[in-house]
Every structure is written in C-alpha cells, then in structure tokens.
C-alpha positions in Angstrom: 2.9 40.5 11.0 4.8 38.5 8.4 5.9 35.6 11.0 2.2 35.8 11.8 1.2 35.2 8.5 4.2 32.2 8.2 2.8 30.5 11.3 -0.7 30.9 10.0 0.2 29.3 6.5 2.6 26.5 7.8 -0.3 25.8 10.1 -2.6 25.7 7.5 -0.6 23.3 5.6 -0.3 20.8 8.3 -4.2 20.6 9.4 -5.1 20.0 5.7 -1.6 18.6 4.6 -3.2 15.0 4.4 -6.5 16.3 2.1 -4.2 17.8 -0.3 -1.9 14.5 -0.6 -5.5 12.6 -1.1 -6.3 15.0 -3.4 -2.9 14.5 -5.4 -3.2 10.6 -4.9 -6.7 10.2 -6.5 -5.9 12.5 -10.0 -2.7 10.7 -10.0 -4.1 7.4 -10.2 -5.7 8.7 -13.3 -2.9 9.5 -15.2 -2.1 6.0 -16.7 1.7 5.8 -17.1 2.5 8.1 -14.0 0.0 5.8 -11.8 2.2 2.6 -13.1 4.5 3.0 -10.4 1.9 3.1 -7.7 0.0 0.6 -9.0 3.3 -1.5 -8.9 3.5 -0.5 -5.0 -0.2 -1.6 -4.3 0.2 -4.7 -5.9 3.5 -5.8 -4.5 2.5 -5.2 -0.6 -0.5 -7.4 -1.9 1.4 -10.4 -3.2 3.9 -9.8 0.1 0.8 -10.3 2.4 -0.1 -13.2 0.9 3.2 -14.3 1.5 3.6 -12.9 4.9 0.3 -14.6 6.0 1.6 -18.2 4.6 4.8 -17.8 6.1 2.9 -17.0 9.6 0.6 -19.8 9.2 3.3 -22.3 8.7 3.5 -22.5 5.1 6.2 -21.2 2.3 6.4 -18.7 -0.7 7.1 -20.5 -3.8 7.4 -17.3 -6.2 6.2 -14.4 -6.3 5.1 -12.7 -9.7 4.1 -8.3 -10.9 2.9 -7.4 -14.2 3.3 -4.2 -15.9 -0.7 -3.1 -15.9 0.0 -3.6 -11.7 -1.8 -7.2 -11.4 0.4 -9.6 -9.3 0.3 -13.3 -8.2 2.1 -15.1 -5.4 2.0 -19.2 -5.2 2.1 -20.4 -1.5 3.0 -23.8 -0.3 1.0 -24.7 3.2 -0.5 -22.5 5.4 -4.1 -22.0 6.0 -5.5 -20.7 2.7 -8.1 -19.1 4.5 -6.2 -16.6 6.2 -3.8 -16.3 2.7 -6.8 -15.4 0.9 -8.0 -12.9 3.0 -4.5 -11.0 3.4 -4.0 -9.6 0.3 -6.8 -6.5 0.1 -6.5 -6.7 4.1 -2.6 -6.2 4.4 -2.1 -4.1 1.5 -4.6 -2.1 3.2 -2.1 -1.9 6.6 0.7 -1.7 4.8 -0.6 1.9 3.1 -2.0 3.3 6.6 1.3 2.1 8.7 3.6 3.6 5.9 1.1 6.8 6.5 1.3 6.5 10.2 4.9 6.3 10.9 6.2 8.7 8.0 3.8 11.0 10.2 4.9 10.4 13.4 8.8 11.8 12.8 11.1 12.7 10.3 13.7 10.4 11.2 11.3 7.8 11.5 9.9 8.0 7.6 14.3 8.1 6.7 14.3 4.9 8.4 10.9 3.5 7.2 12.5 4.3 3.5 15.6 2.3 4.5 13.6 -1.2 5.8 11.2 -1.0 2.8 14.6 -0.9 0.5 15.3 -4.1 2.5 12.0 -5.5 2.3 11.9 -5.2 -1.1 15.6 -6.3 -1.9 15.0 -9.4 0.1 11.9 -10.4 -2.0 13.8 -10.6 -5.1 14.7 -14.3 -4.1 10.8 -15.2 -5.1 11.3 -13.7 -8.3 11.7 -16.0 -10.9 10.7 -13.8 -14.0 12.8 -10.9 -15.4 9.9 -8.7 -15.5 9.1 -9.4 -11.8 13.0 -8.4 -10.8 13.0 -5.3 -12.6 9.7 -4.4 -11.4 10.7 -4.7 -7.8 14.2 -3.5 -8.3 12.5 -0.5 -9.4 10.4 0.2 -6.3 13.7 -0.4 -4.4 15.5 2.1 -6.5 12.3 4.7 -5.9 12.7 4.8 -2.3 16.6 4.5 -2.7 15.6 8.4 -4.2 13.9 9.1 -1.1 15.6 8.4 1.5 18.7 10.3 -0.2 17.2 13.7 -0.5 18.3 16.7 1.6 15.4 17.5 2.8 13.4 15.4 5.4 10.6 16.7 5.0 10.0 16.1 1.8 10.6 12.6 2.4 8.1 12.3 4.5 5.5 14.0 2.1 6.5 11.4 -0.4 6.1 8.8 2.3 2.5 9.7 3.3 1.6 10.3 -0.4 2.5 6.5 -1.1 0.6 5.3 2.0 -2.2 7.3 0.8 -2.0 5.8 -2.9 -2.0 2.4 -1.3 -4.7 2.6 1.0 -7.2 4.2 -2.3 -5.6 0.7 -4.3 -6.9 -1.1 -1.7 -10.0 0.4 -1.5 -10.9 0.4 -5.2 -8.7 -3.0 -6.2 -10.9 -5.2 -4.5 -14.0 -4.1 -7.4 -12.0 -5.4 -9.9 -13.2 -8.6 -9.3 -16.6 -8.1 -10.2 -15.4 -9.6 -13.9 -17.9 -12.4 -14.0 -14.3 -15.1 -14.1 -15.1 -16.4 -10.6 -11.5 -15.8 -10.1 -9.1 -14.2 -7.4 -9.0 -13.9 -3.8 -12.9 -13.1 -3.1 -13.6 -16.5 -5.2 -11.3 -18.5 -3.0 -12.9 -17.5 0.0 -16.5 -17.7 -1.1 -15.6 -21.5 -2.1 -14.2 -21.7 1.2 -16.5 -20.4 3.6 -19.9 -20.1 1.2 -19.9 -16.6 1.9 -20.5 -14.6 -1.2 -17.6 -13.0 -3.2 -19.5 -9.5 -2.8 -19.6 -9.7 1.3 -15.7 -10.5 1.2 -15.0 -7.2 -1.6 -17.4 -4.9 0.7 -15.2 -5.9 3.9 -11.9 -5.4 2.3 -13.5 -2.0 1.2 -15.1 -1.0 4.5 -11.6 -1.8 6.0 -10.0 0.6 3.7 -11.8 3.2 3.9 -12.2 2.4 8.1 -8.3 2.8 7.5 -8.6 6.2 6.4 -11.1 7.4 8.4 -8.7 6.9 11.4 -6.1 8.6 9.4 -8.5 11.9 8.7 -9.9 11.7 12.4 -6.6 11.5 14.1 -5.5 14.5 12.1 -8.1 16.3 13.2 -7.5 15.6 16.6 -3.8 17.3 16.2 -4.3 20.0 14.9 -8.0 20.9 16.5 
C-alpha cells in the first residue's frame, strides 16, 4: 500500500506539476524585490530578440541596455525594423515556452539548456556598454551558473520550467504596459509603420502568449491523461 500511495502522489505531482509552478510564478511576480530577477530575465530575452531579429535581417546590435525596475532597450543598426519591432513581446514569448519545453522534455537536456543560456548570456556582455547593464546580465549568468551545479536534476529542471513560465506571464502582461498615453515603444513603431493601431499589435503579442501556454497546459494533459 505505501508504494501505492508513492506512485499515486508522484503521479499527482507530475499531471499538475505545471499549475503549481504557474501558480508560484504569478504570486511571485508580486513580490517586488524577489520578482526583480525575473523581471530582469523577461526583459533581457526581449532586448536579445530585437537583436536576434536585426542580426537575421541583415542588420547589427549596437548596444544593448537593462534597468533595475526590468525595462530594457537595444539600438539596432539595419535590418528591417518591421520585423525588429515585432520580435521583442513575440520572442520573449518563445524564449519562455522553449525554455519550458526542453527543461521538460529530459533532465539532461534542461543541464544542458542551463549551460547554453550561461553562454548566451556571457556572449551578450560585448553589447553592454553601461555598468549597470554588465552586472545585470552577469547576474542572470551567475543564476543559472547555481542551476546547473546542483545535485539534483530534477530540481534543475523545476527551476527551468518555473523561469519559462515567469517569462511567458512577462510576455503576456508586458506588452499592457504600453498603454501609457507616450506613444512610445515597440507597438508605436509598428503602428507608424504599418497604420495598424498600437492596441491590435499588444492584443497579438498577448493572444500569442497566452496561445503559448495553452499548448503548454494541453500538451500536459495529453501526457499524463
């Protein structure tokens, strides 16, 4: 009866692992100077998107900047601003469901995930230019340096898919922000672009967020159905 009852729980655990870390990630983001850190994680795979989608599109990162209340700004040389504009909310959105996805998929696989965000991140310090921006990125190299040297896996990859999760619910809620009557930021630039309104662009990056999750929840249903 009791490895019954350890089966049971473990199995438990895993069908409703990724409600609980949801459930973590949202109060968390309440707490204001434990949420810094994550904040700082949202924002950086923002700016890096911007900077991955200029690089793609033939252009060049010029710097890259983070502030301590998590706002960020990267200045591009080139490219097509219309797909630079559009990559923030969108890739900071991938970035939290593939950090998700592949922590989930093996153990191994979130140890290694650690170990090329580590790079990522240490290889981006070349488009800081501030002091604040350094330390700021040298410490979310430095929290998944802590990661990827614990004993345990497993816990790893909880940590992993608790990030993701924190990213994706950035994403989801960032892109309000700009509602602040400036006319500034990335759903201004496109709506001078394209004359689409700055509130269709926020409700796409939004819907894609959330779409992002939904495909999370649903394929964890699937698993453990």
């Amino acid at each position: 009866m009791a490895n019954t009852s350890k089966i049971t729980s473990a199995s438990f655990w895993q069908k409703y692992q990724l409600y609980f870390l949801l459930i973590a990630a949202i109060i968390i983001r309440q707490i204001p100077i434990v949420s810094i850190p994550l904040n700082w994680l949202e924002s950086y795979f923002h700016e890096i998107s911007h900077g991955i989608a200029a690089l793609v599109t033939g252009g060049e990162i010029m710097r890259i900047q983070l502030f301590a209340n998590g706002a960020g700004l990267c200045t591009t040389r080139g490219g097509l601003s219309f797909v630079i504009s559009f990559f923030g909310y969108a890739g900071a959105t991938f970035w939290g469901w593939l950090l998700f996805k592949l922590a989930n998929s093996h153990q191994r696989t979130a140890q290694v995930v650690s170990g090329l965000m580590i790079v990522l991140l240490l290889a981006s310090l070349i488009f800081a230019r501030d002091l604040l921006t350094i330390i700021i990125i040298s410490s979310l190299a430095v929290m998944f340096v802590f990661t990827i040297k614990m004993r345990r896996l497993y816990t790893l990859q909880l940590l992993l898919k608790f990030f993701g999760l924190s990213i994706l619910l950035n994403s989801l809620f960032s892109p309000t922000y700009l509602f602040d009557g400036r006319d500034l930021g990335d759903g201004a630039a496109l709506a001078s672009m394209t004359m689409v309104p700055e509130l269709v662009w926020v409700l796409l990056w939004c819907v894609l967020a959330v779409a992002a999750l939904y495909s999370l929840i649903k394929v964890n249903k699937k698993s453990y159905s």
